[in-house]
C-alpha positions as CSV (number, residue, x, y, z in Angstrom):
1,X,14.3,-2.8,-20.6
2,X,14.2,-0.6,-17.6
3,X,14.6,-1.4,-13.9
4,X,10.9,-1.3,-13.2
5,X,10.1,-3.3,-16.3
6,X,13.2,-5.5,-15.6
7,X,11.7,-6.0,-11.9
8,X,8.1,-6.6,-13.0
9,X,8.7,-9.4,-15.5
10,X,11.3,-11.5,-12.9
11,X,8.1,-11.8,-10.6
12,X,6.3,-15.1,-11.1
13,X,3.5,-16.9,-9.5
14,X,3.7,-18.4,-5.8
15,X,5.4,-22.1,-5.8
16,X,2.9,-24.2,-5.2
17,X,5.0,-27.0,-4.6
18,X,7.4,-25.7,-2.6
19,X,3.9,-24.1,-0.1
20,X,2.7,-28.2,-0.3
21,X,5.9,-29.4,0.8
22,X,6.5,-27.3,3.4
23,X,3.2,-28.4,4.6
24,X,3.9,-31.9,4.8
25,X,7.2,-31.2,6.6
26,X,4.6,-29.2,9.0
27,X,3.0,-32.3,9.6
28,X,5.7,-34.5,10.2
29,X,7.0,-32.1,13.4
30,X,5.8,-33.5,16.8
31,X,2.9,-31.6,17.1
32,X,-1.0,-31.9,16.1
33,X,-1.9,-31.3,12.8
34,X,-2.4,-27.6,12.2
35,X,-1.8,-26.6,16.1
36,X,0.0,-23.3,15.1
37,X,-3.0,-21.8,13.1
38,X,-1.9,-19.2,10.7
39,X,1.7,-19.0,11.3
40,X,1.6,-22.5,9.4
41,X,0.3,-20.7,6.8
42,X,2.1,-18.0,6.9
43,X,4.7,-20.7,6.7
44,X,3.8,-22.1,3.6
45,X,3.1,-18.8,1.8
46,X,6.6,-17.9,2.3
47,X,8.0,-21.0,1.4
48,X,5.8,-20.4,-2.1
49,X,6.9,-17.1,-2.6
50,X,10.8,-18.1,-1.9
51,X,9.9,-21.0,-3.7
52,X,12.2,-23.0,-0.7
53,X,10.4,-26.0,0.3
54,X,12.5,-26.0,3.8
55,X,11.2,-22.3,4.4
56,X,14.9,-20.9,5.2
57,X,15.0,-17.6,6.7
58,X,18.0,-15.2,6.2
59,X,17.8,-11.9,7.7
60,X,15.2,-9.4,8.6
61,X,15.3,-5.9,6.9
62,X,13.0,-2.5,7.7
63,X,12.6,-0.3,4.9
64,X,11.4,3.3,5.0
65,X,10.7,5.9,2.8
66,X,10.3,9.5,3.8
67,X,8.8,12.2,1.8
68,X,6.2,15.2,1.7
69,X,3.0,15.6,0.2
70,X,2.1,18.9,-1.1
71,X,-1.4,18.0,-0.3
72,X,-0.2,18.8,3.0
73,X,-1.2,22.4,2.3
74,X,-4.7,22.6,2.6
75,X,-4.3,21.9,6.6
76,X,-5.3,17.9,6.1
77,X,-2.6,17.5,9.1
78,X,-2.6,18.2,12.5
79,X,1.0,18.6,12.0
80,X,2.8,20.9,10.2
81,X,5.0,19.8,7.6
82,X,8.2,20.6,8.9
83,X,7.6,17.2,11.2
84,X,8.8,15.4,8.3
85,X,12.5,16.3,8.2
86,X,12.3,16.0,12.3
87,X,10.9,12.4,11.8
88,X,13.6,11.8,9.1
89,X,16.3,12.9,11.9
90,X,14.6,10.9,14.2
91,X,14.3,7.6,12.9
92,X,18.1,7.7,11.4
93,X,19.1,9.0,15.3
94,X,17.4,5.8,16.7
95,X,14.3,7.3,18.3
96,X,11.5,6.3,16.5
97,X,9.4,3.1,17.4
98,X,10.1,1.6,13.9
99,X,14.6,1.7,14.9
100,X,13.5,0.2,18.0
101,X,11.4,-2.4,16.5
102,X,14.6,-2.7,14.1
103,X,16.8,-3.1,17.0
104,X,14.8,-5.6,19.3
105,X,14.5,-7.4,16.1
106,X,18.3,-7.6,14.8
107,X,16.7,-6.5,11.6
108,X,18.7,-3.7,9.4
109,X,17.4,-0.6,9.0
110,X,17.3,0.7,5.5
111,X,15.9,4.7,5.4
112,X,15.6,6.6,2.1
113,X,15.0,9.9,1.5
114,X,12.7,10.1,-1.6
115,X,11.7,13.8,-1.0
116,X,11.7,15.9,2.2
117,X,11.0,18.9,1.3
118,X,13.7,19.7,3.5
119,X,16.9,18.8,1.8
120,X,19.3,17.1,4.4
121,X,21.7,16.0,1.7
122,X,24.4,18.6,1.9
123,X,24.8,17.3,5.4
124,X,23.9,13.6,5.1
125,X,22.1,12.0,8.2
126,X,24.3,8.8,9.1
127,X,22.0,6.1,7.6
128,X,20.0,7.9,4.9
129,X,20.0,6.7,1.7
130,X,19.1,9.9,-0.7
131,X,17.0,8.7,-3.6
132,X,15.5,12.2,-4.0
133,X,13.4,12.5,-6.5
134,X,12.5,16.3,-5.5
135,X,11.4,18.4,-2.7
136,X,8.1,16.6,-1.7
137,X,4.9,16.4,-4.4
138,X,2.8,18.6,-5.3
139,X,-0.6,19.8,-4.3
140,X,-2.9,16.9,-5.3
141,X,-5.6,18.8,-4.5
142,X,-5.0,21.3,-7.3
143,X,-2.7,19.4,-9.8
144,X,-1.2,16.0,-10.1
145,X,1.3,15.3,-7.6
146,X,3.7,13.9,-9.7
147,X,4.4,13.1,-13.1
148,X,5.2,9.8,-14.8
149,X,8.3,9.9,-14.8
150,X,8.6,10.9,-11.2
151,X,6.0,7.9,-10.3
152,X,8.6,5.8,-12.0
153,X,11.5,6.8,-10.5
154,X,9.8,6.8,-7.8
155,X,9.0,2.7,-7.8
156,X,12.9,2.5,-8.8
157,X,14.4,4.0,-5.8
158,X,12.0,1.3,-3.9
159,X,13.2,-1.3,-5.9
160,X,17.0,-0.6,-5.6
161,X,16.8,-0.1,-1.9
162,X,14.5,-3.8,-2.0
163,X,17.3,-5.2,-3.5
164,X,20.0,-3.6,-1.5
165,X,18.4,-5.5,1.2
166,X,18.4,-8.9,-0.9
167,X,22.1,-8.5,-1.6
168,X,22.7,-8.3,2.5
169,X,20.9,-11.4,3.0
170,X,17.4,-10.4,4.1
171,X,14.8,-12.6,3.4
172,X,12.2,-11.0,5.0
173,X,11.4,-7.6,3.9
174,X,9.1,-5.0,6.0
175,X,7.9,-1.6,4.5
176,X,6.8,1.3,5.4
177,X,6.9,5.1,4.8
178,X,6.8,8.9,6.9
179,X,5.2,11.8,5.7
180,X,2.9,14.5,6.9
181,X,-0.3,13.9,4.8
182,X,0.6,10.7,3.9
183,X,-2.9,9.5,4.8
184,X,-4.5,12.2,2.4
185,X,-2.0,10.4,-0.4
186,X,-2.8,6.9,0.6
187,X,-6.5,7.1,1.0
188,X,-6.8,9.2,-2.7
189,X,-4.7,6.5,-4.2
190,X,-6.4,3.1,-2.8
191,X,-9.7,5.5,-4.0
192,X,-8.5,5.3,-7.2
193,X,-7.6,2.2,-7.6
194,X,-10.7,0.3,-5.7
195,X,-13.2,3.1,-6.2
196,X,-14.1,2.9,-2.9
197,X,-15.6,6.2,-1.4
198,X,-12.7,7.9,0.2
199,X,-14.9,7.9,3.2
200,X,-14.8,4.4,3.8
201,X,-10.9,4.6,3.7
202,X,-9.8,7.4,5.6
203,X,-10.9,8.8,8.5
204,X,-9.5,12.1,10.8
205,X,-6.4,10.4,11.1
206,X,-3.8,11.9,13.3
């Protein structure tokens, strides 16, 4: 079984128990019933997905993945895509909102290079994790932008950077990626998925 498979299969349901106990311990604070709105439920949906009853929070982690798209050529950005490898240097230098966020936060800051197209390796950015799995995707446009086995390995270097996180303590795990054209990418995959027109998804962007 691989990692991806492996990963899969150990995901079960939401603990409904666990969500209906942290409920009642909700309603036993000194306060009215239900006078924090959603951040009770947000409460008890983590509670169900930790399955922890008490709702215990560990640590905070921000993961981001950086990478081009090749769709990138047919002008869909108002930036060009050496921005990418800039925003790479950025973000691992402290600059960008999301390390501020990270800092204000106390949250670790977990940055992977999946594919720049601009290969940073040879002199590792302090911070980067490289999980390359080449330099940027192809042309959607014209051809697939990857292949399965690049999808895959893809999903695996998100999952062992997920559980890097895990093994550090976090308990809370924030995503997010960088990419000039990563709208175009985003907005053709959700279309594909939903079948939503790609109009209703996407619009100018930046």
């Amino acid at each position: 079984m691989g990692l991806l498979e492996e990963t899969l299969a150990a995901i079960g349901p939401p603990d409904e128990i666990a969500a209906a106990e942290a409920g009642r311990r909700l309603d036993s604070l000194t306060k009215p019933r239900g006078s924090l709105g959603y951040l009770e439920e947000i409460v008890r949906r983590y509670a169900a997905i930790r399955r922890d009853p008490e709702a215990r929070i560990g640590g905070g982690a921000l993961c981001v993945f950086v990478a081009d798209h090749g769709v990138a050529d047919e002008g869909v950005s108002a930036y060009p895509q050496a921005v990418t490898a800039q925003m790479l240097r950025n973000i691992a230098g402290g600059g960008a909102a999301v390390s501020v966020f990270a800092r204000r936060l106390g949250y670790r800051l977990w940055i992977a290079d999946v594919g720049v197209a601009a290969d940073t390796s040879a002199e590792a950015l302090p911070g980067v994790l490289y999980r390359r799995i080449g330099s940027g995707t192809r042309n959607l446009a014209r051809e697939p932008a990857m292949s399965l086995a690049e999808a895959r390995a893809a999903l695996e270097a998100g999952v062992e950077v997920a559980r890097g996180a895990v093994a550090s303590g976090a308990t809370l795990i924030g995503i997010g990626e960088m990419g000039i054209a990563n709208s175009t990418s985003a907005a053709a995959l959700l279309a594909a998925f939903t079948g939503l027109r790609p109009a209703r998804l996407a619009g100018r962007g930046a």
